[in-house]
Jmol script that loads the backbone (N, CA, C; Angstrom):
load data "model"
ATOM      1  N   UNK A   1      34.987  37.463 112.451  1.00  0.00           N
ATOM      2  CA  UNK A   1      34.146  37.775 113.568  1.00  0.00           C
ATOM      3  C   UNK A   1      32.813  38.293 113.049  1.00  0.00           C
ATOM      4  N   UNK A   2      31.456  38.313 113.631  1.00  0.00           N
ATOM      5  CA  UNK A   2      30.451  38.656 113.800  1.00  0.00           C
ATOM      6  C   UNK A   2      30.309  40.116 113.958  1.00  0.00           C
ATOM      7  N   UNK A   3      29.588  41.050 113.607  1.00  0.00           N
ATOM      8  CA  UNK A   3      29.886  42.329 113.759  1.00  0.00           C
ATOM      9  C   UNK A   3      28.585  43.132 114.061  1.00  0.00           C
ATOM     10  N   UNK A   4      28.188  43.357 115.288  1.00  0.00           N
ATOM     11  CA  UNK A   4      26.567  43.481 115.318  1.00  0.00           C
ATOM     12  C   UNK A   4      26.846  45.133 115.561  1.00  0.00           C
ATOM     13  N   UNK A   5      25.644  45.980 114.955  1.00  0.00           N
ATOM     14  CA  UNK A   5      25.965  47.323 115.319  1.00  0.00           C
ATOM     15  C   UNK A   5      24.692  47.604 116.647  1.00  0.00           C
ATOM     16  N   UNK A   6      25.371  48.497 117.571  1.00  0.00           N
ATOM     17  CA  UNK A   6      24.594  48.583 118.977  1.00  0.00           C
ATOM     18  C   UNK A   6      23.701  50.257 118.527  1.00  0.00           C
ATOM     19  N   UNK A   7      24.848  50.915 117.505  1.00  0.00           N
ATOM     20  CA  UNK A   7      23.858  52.099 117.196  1.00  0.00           C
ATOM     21  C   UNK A   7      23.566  52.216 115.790  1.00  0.00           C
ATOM     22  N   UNK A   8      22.652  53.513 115.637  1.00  0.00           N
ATOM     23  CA  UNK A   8      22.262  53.690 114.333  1.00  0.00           C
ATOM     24  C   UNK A   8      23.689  53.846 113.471  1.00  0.00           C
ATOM     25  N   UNK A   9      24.659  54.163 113.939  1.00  0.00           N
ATOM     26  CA  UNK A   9      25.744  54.659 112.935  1.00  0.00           C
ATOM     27  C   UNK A   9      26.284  53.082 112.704  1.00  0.00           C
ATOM     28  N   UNK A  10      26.561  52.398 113.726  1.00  0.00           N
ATOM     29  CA  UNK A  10      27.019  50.849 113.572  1.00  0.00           C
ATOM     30  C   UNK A  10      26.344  50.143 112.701  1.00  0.00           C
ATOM     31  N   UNK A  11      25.027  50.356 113.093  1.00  0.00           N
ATOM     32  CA  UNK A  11      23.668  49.211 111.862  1.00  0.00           C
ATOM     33  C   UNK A  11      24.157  49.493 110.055  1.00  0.00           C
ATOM     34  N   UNK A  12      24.108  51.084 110.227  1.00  0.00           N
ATOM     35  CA  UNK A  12      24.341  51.613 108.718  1.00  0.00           C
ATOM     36  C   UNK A  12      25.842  51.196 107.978  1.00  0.00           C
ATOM     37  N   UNK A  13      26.817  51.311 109.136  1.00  0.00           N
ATOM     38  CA  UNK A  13      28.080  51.048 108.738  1.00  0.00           C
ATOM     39  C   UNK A  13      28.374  49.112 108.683  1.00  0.00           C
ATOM     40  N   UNK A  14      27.669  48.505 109.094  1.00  0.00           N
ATOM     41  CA  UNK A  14      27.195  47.316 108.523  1.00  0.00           C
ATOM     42  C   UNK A  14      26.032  46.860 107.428  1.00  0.00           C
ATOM     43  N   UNK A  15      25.221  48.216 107.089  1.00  0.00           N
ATOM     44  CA  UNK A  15      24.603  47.517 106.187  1.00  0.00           C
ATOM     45  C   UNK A  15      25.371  48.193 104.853  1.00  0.00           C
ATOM     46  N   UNK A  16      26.171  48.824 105.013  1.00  0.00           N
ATOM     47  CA  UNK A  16      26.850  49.829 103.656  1.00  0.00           C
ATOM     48  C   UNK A  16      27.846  48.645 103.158  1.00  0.00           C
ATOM     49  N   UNK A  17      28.495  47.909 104.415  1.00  0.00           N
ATOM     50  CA  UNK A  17      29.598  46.998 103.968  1.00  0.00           C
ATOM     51  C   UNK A  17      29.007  45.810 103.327  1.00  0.00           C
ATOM     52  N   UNK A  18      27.604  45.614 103.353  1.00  0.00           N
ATOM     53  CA  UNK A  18      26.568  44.567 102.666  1.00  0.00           C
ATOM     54  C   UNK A  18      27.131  43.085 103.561  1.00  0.00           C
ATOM     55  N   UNK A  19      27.692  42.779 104.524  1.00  0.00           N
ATOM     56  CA  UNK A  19      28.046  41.801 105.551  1.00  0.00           C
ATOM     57  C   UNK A  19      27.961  41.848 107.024  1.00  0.00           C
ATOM     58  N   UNK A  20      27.365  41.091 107.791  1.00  0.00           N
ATOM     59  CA  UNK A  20      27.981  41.362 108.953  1.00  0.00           C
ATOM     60  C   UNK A  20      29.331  40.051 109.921  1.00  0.00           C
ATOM     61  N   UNK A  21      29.907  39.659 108.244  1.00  0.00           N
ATOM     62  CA  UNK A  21      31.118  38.934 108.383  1.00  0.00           C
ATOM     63  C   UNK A  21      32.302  39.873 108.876  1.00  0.00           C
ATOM     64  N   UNK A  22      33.206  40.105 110.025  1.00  0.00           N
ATOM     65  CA  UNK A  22      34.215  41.060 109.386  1.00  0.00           C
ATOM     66  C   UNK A  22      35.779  40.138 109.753  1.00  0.00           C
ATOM     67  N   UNK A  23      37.095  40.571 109.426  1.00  0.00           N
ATOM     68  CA  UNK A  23      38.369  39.960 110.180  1.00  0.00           C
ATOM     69  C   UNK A  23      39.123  41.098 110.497  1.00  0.00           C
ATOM     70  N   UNK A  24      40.082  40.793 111.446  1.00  0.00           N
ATOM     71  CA  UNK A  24      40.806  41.506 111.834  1.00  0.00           C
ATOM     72  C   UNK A  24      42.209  41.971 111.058  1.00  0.00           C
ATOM     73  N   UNK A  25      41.749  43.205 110.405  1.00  0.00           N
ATOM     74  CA  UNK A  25      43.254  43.048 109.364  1.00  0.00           C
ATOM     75  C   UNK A  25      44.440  44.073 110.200  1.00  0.00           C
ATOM     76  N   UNK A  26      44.740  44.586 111.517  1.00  0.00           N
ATOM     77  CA  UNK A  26      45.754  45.143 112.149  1.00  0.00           C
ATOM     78  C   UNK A  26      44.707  45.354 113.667  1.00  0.00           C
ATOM     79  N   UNK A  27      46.094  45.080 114.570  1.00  0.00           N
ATOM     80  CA  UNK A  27      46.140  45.473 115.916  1.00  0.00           C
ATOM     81  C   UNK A  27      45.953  43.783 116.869  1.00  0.00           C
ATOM     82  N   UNK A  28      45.329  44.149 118.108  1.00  0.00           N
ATOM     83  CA  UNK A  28      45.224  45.444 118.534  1.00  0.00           C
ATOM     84  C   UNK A  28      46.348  46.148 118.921  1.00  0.00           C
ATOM     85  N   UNK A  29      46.087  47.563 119.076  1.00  0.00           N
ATOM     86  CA  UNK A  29      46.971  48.738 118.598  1.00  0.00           C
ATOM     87  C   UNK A  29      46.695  49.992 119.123  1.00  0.00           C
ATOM     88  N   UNK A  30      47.603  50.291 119.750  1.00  0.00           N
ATOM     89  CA  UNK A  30      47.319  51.872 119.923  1.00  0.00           C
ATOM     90  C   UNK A  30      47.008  52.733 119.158  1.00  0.00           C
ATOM     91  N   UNK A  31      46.083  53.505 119.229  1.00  0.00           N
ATOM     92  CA  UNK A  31      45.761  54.339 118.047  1.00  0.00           C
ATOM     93  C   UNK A  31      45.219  55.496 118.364  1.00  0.00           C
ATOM     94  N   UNK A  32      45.727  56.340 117.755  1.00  0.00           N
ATOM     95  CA  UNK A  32      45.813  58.069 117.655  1.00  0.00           C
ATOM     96  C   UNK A  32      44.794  58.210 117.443  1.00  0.00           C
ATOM     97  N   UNK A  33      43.882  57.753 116.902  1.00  0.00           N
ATOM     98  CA  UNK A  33      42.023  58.178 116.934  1.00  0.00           C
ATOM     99  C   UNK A  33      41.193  57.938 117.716  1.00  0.00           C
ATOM    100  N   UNK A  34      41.461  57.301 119.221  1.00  0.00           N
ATOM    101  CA  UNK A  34      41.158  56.813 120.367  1.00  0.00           C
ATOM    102  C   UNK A  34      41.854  57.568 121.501  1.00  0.00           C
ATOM    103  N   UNK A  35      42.226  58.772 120.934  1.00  0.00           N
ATOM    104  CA  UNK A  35      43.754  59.220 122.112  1.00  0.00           C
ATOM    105  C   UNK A  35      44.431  58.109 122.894  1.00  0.00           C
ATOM    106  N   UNK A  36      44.804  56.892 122.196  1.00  0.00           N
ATOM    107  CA  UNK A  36      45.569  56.061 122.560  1.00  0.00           C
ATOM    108  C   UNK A  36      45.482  54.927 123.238  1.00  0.00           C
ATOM    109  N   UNK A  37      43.651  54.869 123.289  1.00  0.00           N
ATOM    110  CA  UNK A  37      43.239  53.458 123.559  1.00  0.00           C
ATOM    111  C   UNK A  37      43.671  52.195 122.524  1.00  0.00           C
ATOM    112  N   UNK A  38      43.052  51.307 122.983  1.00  0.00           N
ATOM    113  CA  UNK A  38      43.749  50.285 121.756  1.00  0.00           C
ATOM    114  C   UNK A  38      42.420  49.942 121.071  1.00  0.00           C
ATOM    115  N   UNK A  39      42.910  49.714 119.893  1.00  0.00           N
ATOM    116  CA  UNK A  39      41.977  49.923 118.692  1.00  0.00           C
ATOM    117  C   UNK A  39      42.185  48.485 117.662  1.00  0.00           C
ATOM    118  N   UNK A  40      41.283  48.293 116.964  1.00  0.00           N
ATOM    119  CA  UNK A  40      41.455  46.773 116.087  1.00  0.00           C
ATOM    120  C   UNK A  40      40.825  47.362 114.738  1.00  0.00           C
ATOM    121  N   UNK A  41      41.986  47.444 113.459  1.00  0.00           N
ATOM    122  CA  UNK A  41      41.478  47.490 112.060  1.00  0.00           C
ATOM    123  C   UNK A  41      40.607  46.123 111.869  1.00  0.00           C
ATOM    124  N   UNK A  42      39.427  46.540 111.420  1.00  0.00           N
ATOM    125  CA  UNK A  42      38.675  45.918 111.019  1.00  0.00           C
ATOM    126  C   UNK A  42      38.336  45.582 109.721  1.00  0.00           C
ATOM    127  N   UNK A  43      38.325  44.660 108.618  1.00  0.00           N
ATOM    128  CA  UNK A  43      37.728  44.804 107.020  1.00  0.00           C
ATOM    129  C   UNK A  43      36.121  43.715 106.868  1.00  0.00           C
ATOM    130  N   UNK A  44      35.465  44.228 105.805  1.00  0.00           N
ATOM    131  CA  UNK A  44      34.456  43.170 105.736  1.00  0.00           C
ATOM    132  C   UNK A  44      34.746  42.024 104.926  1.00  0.00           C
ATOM    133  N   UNK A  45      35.062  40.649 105.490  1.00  0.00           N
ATOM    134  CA  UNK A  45      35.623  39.332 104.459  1.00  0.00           C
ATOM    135  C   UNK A  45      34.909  39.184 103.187  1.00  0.00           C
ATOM    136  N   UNK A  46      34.159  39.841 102.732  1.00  0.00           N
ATOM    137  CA  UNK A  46      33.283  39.609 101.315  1.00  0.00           C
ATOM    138  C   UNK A  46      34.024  40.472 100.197  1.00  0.00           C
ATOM    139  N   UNK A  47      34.570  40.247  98.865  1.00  0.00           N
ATOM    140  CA  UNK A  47      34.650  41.012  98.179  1.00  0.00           C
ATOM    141  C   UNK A  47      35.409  41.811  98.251  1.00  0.00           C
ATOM    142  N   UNK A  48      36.241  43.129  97.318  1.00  0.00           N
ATOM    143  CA  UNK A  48      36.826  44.150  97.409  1.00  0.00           C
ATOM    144  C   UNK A  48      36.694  44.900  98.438  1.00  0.00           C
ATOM    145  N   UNK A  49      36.650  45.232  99.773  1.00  0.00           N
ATOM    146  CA  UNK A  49      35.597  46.107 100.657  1.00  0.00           C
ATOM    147  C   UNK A  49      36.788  46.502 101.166  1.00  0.00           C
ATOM    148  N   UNK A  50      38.097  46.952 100.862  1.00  0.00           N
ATOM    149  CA  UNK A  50      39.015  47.650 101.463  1.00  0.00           C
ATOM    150  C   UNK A  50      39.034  49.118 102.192  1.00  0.00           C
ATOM    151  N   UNK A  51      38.147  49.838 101.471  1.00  0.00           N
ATOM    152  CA  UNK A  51      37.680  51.036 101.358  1.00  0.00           C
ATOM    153  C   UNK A  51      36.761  50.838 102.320  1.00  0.00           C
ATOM    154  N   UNK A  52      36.113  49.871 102.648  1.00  0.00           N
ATOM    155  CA  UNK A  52      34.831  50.046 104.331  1.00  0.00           C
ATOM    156  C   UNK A  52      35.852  49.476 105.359  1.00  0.00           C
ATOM    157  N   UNK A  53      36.848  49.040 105.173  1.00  0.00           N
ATOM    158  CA  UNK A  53      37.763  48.955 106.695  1.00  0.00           C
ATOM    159  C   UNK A  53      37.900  50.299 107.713  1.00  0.00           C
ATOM    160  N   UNK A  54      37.725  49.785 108.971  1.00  0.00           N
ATOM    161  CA  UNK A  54      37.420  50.872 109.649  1.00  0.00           C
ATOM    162  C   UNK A  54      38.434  50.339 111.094  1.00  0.00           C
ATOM    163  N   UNK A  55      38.373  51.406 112.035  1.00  0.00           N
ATOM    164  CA  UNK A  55      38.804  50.764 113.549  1.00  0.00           C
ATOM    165  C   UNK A  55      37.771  50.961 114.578  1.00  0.00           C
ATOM    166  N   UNK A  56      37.915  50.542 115.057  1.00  0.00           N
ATOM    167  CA  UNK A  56      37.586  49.993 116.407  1.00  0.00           C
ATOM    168  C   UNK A  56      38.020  50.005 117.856  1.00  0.00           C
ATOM    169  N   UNK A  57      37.098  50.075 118.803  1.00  0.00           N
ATOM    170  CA  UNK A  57      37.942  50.179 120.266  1.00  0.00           C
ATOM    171  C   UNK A  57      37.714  48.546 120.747  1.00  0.00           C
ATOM    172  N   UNK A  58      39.144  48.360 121.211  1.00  0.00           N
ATOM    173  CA  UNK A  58      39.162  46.528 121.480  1.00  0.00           C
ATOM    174  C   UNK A  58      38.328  46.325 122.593  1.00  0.00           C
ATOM    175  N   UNK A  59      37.954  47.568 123.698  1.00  0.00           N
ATOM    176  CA  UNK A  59      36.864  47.051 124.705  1.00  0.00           C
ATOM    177  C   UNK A  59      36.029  48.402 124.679  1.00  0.00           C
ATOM    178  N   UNK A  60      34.828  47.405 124.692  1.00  0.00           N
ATOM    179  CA  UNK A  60      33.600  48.375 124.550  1.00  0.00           C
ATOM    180  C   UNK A  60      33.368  49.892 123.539  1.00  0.00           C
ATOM    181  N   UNK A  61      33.145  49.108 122.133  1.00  0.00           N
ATOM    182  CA  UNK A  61      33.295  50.311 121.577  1.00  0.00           C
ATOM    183  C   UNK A  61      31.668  50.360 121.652  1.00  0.00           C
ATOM    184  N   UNK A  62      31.579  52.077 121.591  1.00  0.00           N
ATOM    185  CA  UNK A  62      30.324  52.321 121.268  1.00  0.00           C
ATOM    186  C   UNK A  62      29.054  52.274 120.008  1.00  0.00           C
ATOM    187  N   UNK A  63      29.683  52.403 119.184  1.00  0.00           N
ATOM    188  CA  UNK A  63      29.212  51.362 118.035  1.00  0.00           C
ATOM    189  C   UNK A  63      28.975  49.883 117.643  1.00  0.00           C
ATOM    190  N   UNK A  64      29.959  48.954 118.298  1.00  0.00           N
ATOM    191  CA  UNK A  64      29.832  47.858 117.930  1.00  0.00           C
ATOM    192  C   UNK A  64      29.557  46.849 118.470  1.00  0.00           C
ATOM    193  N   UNK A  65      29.236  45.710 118.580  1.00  0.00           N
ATOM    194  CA  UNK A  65      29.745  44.730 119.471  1.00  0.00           C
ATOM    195  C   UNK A  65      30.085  43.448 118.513  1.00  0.00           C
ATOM    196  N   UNK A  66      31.459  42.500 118.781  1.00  0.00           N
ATOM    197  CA  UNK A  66      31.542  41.324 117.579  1.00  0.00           C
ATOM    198  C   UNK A  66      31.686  39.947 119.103  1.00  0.00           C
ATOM    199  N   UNK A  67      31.602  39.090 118.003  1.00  0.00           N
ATOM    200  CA  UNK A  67      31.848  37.320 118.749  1.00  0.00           C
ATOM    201  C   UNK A  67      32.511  36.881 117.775  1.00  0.00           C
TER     202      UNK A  67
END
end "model"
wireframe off; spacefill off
backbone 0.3
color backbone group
């Protein structure tokens, strides 16, 4: 997926991962860091980038938006 950031923290957390390629490596999923919205592990498809996998809210997160 496409991974566009809507804020300053999104832009940075896409330009740190050096892609704005990403896939879905778990969910969607309930998740305890959302108080239990559903959430999508995210990784960047380029390279070692295990360590910039992050989550996500599956609708309307405030950081992100993907296609």
């Amino acid at each position: 997926m496409k991974l566009v950031g809507k804020t300053r923290k999104g832009k940075n957390k896409i330009h740190e991962a050096g892609t704005d390629e990403w896939q879905i490596a778990r969910g969607p999923e309930p998740c305890i860091c959302f108080n239990g919205a559903m959430g999508i592990m995210i990784e960047p498809m380029t390279g070692d980038q295990a360590n910039k996998s992050r989550w996500i809210l599956a609708d309307n997160d405030p950081d992100f938006e993907w296609a």
